[in-house]
C-alpha positions in Angstrom: -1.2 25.4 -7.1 -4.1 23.0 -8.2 -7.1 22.8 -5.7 -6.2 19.3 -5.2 -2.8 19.6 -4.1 -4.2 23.0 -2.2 -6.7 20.4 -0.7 -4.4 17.7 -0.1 -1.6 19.9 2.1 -4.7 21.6 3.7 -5.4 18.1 5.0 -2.7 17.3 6.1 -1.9 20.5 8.0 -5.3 19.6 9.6 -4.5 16.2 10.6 -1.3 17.4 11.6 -2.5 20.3 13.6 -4.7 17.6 15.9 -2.4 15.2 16.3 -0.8 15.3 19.3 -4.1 15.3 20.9 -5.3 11.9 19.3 -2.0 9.6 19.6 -3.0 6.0 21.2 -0.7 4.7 24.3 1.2 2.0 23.2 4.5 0.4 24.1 7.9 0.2 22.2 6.8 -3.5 21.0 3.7 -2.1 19.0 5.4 0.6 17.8 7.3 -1.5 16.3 5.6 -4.1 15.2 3.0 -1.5 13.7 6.4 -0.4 11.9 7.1 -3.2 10.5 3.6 -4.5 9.5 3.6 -7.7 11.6 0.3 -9.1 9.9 2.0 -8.7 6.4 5.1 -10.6 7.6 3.3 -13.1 9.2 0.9 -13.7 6.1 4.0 -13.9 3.6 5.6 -16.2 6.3 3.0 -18.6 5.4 3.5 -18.7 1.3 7.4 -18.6 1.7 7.2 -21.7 3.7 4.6 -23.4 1.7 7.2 -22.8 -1.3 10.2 -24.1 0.6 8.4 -26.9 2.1 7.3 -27.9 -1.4 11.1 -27.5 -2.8 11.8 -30.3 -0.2 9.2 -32.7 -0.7 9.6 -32.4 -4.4 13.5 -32.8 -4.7 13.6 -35.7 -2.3 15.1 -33.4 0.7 14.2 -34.1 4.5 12.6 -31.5 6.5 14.5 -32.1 9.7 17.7 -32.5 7.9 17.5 -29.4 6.3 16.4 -26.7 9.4 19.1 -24.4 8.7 17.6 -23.6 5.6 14.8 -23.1 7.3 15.6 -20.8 9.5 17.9 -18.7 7.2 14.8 -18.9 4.5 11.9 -18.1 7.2 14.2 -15.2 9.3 15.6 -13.7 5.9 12.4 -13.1 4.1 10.5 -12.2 7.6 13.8 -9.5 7.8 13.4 -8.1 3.9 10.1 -8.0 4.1 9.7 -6.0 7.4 12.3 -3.7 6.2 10.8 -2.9 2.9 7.4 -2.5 5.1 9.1 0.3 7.4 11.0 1.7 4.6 7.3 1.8 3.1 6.3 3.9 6.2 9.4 6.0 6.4 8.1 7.2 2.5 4.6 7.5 3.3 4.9 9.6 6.6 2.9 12.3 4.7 -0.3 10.9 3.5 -0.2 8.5 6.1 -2.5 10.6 8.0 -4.9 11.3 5.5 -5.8 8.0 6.1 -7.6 6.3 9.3 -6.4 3.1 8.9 -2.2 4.3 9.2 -3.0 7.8 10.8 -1.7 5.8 14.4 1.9 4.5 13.1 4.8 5.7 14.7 5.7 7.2 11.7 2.8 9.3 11.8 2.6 10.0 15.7 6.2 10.9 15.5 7.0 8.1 18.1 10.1 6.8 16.2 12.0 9.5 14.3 12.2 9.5 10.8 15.9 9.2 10.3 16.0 5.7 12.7 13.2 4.5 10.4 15.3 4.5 7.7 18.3 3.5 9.0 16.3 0.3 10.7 15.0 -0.1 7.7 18.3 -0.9 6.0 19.6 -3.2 8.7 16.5 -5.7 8.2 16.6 -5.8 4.3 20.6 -6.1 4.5 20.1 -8.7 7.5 17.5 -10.7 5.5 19.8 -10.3 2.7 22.8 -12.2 4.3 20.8 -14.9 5.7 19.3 -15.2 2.4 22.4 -15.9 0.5 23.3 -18.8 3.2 20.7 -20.8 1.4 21.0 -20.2 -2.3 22.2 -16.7 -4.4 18.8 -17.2 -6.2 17.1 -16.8 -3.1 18.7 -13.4 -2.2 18.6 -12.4 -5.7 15.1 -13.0 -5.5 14.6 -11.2 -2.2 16.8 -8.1 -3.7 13.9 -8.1 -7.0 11.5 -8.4 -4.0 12.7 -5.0 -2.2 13.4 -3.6 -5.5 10.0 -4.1 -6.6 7.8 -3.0 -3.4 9.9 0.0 -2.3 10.7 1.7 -5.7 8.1 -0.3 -8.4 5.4 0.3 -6.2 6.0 2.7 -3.2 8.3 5.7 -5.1 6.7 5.2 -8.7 3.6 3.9 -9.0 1.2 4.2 -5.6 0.5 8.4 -6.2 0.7 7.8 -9.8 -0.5 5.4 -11.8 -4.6 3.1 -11.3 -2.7 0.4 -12.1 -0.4 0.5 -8.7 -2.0 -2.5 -7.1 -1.0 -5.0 -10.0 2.6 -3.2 -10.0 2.6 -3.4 -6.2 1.7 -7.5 -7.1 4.9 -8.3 -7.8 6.6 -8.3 -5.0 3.6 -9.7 -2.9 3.9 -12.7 -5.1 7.7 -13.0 -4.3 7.8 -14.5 -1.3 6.7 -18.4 -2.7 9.7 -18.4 -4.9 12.2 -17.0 -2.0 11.4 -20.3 -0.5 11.4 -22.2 -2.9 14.6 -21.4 -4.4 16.2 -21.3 -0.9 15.8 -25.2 -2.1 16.1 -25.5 -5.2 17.6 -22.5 -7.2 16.5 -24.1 -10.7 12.6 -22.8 -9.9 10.0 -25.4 -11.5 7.1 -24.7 -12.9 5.6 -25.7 -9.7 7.2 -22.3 -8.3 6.1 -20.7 -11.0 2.6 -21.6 -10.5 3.0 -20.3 -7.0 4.0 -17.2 -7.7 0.9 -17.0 -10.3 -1.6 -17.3 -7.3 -0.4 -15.0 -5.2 0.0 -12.8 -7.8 -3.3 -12.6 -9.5 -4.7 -13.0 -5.8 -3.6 -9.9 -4.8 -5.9 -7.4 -7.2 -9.5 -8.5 -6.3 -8.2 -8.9 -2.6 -6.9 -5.1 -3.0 -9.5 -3.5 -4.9 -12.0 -5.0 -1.9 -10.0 -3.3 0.5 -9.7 -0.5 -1.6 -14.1 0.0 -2.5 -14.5 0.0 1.9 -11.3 2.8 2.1 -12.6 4.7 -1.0 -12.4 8.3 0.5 -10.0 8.0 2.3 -7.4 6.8 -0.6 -9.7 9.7 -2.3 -8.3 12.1 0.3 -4.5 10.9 0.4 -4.8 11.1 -3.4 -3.8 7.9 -4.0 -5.1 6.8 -7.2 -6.8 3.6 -6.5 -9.2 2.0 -9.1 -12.1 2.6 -7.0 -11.2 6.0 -6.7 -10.8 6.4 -10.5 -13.1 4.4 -11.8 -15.8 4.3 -9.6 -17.4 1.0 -8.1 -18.9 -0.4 -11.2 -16.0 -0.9 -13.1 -13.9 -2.4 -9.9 -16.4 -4.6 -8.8 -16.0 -5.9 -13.4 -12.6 -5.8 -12.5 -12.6 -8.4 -9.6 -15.0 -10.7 -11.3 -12.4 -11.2 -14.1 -9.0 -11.0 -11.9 -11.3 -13.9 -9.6 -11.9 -15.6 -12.5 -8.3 -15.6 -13.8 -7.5 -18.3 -10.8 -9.9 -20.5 -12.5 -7.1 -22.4 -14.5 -4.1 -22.3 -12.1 -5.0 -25.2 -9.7 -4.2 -27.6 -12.7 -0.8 -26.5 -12.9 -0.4 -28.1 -9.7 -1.6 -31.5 -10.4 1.6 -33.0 -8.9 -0.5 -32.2 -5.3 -3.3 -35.2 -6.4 -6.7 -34.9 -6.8 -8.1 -34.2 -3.4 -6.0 -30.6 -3.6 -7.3 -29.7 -7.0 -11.0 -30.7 -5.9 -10.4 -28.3 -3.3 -8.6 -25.4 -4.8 -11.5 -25.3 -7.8 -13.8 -25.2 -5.4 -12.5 -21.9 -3.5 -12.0 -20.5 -7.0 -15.5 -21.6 -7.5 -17.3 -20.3 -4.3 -14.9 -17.1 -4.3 -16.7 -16.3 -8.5 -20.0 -17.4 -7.5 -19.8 -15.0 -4.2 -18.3 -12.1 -6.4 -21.5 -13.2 -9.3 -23.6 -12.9 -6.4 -23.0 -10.1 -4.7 -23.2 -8.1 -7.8 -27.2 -8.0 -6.8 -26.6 -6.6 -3.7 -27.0 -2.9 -3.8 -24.5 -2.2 -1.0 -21.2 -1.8 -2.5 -19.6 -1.7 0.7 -21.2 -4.9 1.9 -20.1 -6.6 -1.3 -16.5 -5.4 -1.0 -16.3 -6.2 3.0 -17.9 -10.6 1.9 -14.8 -10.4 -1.0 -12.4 -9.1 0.8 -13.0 -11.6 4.3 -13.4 -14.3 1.6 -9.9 -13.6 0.0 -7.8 -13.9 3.4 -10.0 -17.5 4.0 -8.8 -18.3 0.3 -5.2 -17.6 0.7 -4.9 -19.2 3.9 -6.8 -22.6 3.0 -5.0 -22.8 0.0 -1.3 -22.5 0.9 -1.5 -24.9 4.1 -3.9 -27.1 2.2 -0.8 -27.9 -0.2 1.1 -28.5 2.5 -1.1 -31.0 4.4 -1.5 -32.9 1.1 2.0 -34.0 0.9 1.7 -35.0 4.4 -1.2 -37.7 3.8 
């Protein structure tokens, strides 16, 4: 056996050993909204309507008159994507506490059993599924390469693998714009397209910030995370250039006006001249924690900010 996988069961027969001990009260509800990874849903909720909300304005279709798309479109990805989250959890159940950030899920504290995990698990994604197909085929097919992608791309292949399991994991983070979009319109546009892009290259720097302020304990799970691999030098490079990848993609979107693409340069702008600042700093951990607050602000203003331009 090789000390690190020696080291690694050693852990977790520690954490294990003192768990009982440490579990939080909570209630059914948290347990399972920690399950499913509320905050992730919630987030994704936002791009998947900002791509469906853009499908309508841009073929000519009335919000109002079309709410049963939007409900079947906003309840079928929220479904898929809090199934493939607990399916996520269901897989991880034995690094999870390695780590102090998912040592308290349910998984973990052996508050839900595995086997109703899973089988949960399947009801959401097939759930999400149905509603999915009400809308368009593209949409659920979509939704499907959206599972596909986060459960076995990224959670059974590449996570304990491969350094390069964030960018992997990116695809089906970037999914979610184009579920709603072609819950619309099933002929996706370059608009879509350019939606997807964001999200996508978004996702790295956002990530790897996370990942610099969890370094040991990814280090401890044995996850190989860049930080872990690389050290902090060449994450904080890789950042910089993922940042700086963004740069260009606000004029794919020139359809929104000017006032949107005034605004999205400048958050690609302030987010690179934060990251090109806060390369002085000699607190790595500070850097990482500005990066990663000013990634959730970026996402955020950017995907309602195309939504309240095609309201003016």
């Amino acid at each position: 056996m090789s000390n690190s996988k020696a080291f690694s069961e050693a852990a977790i027969e520690n954490s294990q050993t003192g768990l009982e001990a440490g579990i939080t009260e909570t209630t059914a509800l948290k347990d399972f909204l920690a399950l499913i990874k509320i905050g992730i849903v919630n987030s994704n909720l936002i791009t998947t309507f900002t791509g469906l909300w853009l499908a309508l304005h841009f073929t000519g279709n009335r919000f109002l008159d079309n709410l049963d798309i939007v409900f079947f479109t906003l309840i079928g990805s929220s479904l898929i994507i809090a199934g493939s989250c607990s399916l996520n959890n269901y897989i991880d159940r034995d690094i999870d506490p390695l780590m102090e950030r998912t040592k308290d899920r349910p998984t973990v504290t052996g508050k839900i059993q595995p086997g109703k995990v899973a089988l949960m698990s399947g009801l959401l994604i097939g759930s999400g599924l149905v509603l999915l197909l009400l809308t368009t085929v593209t949409a659920a097919l979509i939704g499907v390469i959206g599972v596909f992608s986060y459960v076995v791309l990224y959670t059974l292949w590449s996570k304990r693998r491969y350094v390069s399991n964030t960018i992997v994991g990116s695809i089906s983070g970037a999914v979610p714009p184009l579920i709603g979009w072609a819950a619309v319109d099933g002929n996706l546009s370059l608009m879509a397209w350019s939606l997807f892009l964001i999200v996508f290259i978004w996702q790295p720097p956002h990530f790897y910030a996370l990942a610099m302020r969890r370094v040991e304990e990814y280090r401890a799970a044995g996850i190989p995370m860049l930080p872990v691999v690389k050290g902090f030098k060449a994450t904080k490079r890789s950042i910089i250039l993922w940042v700086t990848a963004l740069l260009p993609l606000p004029f794919l979107l020139m359809s929104l006006g000017t006032p949107f693409l005034i605004l999205a340069t400048l958050l690609n702008v302030g987010w690179l001249a934060l990251g090109l600042y806060g390369l002085k700093l000699k607190d790595d951990i500070k850097w990482a924690k500005l990066m990663f607050i000013y990634s959730l602000q970026y996402l955020t203003i950017m995907f309602v900010a195309m939504v309240i331009v095609t309201l003016i």
